[in-house]
N, C-alpha and C positions, 0 to 999 in steps of 0.2 A: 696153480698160481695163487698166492696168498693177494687178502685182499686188501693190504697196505702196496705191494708191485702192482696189484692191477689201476690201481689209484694213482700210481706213479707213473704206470707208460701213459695211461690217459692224457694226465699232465702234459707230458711228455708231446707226444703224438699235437695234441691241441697248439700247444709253444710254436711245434715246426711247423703247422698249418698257418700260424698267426705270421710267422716270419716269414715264409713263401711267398704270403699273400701282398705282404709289405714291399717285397722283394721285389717281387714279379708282378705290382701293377705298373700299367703302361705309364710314360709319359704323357700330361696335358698335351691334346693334337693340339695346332694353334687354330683359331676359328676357320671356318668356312667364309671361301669369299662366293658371293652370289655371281651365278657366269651374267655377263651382258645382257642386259634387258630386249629381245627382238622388236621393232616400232613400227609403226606407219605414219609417219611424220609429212604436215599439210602446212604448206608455207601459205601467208596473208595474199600473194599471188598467184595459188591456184597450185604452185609444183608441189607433187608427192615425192617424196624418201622413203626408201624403204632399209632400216638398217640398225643399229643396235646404239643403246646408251648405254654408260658404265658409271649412272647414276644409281646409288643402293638406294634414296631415299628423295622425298619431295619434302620440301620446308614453304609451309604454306602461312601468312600470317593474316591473323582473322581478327575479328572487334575481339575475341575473345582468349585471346594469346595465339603462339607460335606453335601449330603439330607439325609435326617429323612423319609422313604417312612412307611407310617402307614401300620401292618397288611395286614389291612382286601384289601390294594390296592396292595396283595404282591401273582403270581398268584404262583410262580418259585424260588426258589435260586439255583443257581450251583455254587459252591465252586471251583477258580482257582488253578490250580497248586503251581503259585507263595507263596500258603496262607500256603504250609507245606515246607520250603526252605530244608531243609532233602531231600524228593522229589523230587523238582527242582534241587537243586545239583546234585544229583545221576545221572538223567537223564544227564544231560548237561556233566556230566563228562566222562558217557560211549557211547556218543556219539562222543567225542572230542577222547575217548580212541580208537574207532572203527579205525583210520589211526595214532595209534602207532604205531616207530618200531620197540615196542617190540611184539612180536608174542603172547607171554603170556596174554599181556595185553589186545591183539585185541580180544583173545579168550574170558576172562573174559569180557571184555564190552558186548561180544554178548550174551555170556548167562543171566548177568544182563538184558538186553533188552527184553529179551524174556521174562523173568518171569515178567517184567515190563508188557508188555503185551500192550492194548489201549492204557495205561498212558502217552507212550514214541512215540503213535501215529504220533502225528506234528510233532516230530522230526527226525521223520526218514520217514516221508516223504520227510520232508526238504533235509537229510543226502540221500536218492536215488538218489538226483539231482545234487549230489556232482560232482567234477571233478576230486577226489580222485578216483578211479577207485576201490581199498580195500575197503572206505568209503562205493562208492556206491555200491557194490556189495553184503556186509555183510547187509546193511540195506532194499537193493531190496531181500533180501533172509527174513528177517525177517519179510518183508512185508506179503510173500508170504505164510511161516509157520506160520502167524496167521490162514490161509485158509479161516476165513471169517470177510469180511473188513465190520464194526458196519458201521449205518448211522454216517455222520462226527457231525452232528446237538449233537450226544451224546458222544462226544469225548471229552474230561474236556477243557476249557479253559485255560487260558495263566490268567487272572484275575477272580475274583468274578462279578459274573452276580446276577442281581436282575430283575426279566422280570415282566412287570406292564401290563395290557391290551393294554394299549398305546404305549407303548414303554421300550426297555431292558437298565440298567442301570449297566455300566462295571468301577469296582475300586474295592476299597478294608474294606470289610464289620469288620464292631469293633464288632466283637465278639472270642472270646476265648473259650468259650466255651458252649454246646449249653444243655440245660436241657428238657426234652421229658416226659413227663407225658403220662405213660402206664396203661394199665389192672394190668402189671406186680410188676409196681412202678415205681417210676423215676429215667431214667437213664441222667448219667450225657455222652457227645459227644463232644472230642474235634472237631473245627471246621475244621482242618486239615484229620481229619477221614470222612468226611461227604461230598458226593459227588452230592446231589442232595436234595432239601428240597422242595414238592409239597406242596401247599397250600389248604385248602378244602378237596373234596372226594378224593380217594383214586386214582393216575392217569393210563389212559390210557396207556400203555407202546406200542410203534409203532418204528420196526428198518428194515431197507433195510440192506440186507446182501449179499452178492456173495459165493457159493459154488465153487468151483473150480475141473473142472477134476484132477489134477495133485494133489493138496492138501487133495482131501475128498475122493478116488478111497478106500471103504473096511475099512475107517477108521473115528470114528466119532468124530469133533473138536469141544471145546466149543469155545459158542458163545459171552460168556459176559453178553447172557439175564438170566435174574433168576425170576423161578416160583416160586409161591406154592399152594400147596393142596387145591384145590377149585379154580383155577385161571383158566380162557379162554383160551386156547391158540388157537389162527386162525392164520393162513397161506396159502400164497398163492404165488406158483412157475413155473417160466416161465423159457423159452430157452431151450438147447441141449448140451449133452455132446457126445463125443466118444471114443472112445479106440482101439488100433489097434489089440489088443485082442481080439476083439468083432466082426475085420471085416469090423472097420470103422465105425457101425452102429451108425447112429444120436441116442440117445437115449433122449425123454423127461422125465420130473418128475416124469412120469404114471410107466417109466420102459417097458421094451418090454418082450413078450415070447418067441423070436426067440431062445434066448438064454437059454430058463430054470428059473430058479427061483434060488434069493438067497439063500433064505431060504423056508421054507411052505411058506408063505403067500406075500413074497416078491421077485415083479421080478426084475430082473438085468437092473441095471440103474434107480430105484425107486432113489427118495430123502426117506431119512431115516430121523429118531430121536431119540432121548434118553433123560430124564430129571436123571440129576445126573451121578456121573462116572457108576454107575453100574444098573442103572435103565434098564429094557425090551426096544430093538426097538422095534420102531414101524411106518408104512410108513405114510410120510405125503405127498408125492406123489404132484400132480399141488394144490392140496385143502386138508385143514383138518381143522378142527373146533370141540374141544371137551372139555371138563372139564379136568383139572391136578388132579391126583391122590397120588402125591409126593412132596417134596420140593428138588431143584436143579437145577443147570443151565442146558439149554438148549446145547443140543447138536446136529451137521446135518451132513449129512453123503450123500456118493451115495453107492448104492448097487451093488461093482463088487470085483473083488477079489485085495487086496490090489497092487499087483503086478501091475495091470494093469495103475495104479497113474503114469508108466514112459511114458505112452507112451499115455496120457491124453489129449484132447485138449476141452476150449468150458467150459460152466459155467451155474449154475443157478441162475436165481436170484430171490430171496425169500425175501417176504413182513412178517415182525411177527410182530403180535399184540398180546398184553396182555391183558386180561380185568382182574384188581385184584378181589377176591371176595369178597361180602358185607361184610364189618366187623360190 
């Protein structure tokens, strides 16, 4: 082959290579849609969802403009107070009403406060420190009849939280309202009702609580956490309570014998439990770790006879962890 032909099939050869290639690439796929986001979704009264958004993206707006955080880089949402002003009003109202001087009105603020419950938290932290003396007094007391103070990490914010691996993003998220694709069907959830939105499996629920001698003596307080049927619950309680009832006697979580027994199976000065208002105690003592049999908030208790709450000093303090079950 002379080397003017071999110059030319090259030619050649390369041309059909370039035209194949032109030929025979694919068409643009059209993009990928992301499947459904799986959620744990905790409504402002306590109910769990468990079930899918078909949100690709969070639009969050902050002092410092408007991000777009996609899904799948979304671990968290917690929903601010600010986001239901109904709410925020109320609070701020019965808080400002707590040093009227009208008596009627002082009364009224406190019981709104109470049935508010965690919600009015920060604020009446803030209102103990007061210099109002009625102020502080009504709100150091409602402090106290909550009997057990939630980890603060789960206490609602003041804005919309977006928490990312990297870092939490606080403004105010454009949604109205939020659609949840269930086993059940899809419900539709204002975002004023929605206090907490997990992203992925199903989350881990972890809260630091304090029992109180004076608060729990005989009587069992909820806590704010809520099970269900098939759900872990592990706990674990430290410190000493007393009673002058008792003798003075230090008493730990285990409960002592000196005294008798509350019940069969429980001695005096156990930490107790309960799921739901009317659910069986049962002693969770320094350790428990067992499957839930029920759905209902969590309730903790000590085991002595109510009376003895006057004269109460000394606390426990209890780790709960949830593990929810596989759905």
């Amino acid at each position: 082959m002379t080397t003017m032909t071999r110059a030319l099939t090259i030619a050649l050869l390369a041309a059909s290579c370039i035209s194949a290639a032109a030929v025979e690439k694919p068409a643009s796929s059209p993009p990928a849609t992301s499947a459904a986001a799986g959620a744990q979704f905790t409504l402002r009264d306590g109910t769990i969802i468990i079930g899918r958004t078909e949100l690709k993206a969070i639009e969050v707006i902050t002092a410092y403009g408007t991000l777009s955080v996609p899904i799948t880089d979304v671990m968290k949402v917690r929903v601010g107070k600010k986001s239901d002003r109904d709410l925020k009003a109320k609070i701020d109202r019965a808080i400002s009403d707590l040093g009227s001087k009208d008596f009627a009105a002082r009364d009224q603020a406190t019981t709104d406060l109470a049935k508010l419950g965690r919600l009015a938290y920060t604020e009446l932290r803030k209102a103990a420190n007061s210099d109002d003396l009625e102020v502080k007094e009504r709100a150091t007391k409602l402090l106290d009849d909550m009997g057990v103070v939630e980890d603060e990490a789960d206490i609602p914010p003041e804005n919309d939280e977006v928490v990312t691996p990297t870092f939490i993003i606080a403004g105010t998220i454009k949604l109205d309202t939020l659609s949840i694709s269930t086993k059940f069907g899809t419900l539709k959830v204002a975002k004023k009702d929605l206090a907490k939105m997990s992203v992925g499996e199903a989350e881990q629920v972890t809260r630091a609580v304090s029992v109180p001698a004076k608060a729990t003596a005989g009587k069992m307080v909820a806590t704010g956490i809520r099970v269900k049927r098939g759900d872990r619950l592990a706990v674990t309680a430290q410190g000493s309570v007393n009673y002058r009832n008792y003798g003075g006697t230090q008493f730990s979580p285990e409960g002592s014998s000196n005294y008798g027994n509350w019940n069969e199976n429980i001695m005096i000065g156990a930490l107790i439990g309960r799921i739901g208002a009317s659910g069986s105690v049962f002693k969770v003592g320094e350790r428990y770790n067992d499957k839930i049999e029920a759905d209902g908030e969590l309730h903790l208790g000590i085991a002595a006879v109510e009376s003895a709450g006057n004269y109460g000093n000394g606390e426990y303090k209890v780790r709960v962890q949830i593990q929810p079950a596989a759905q």
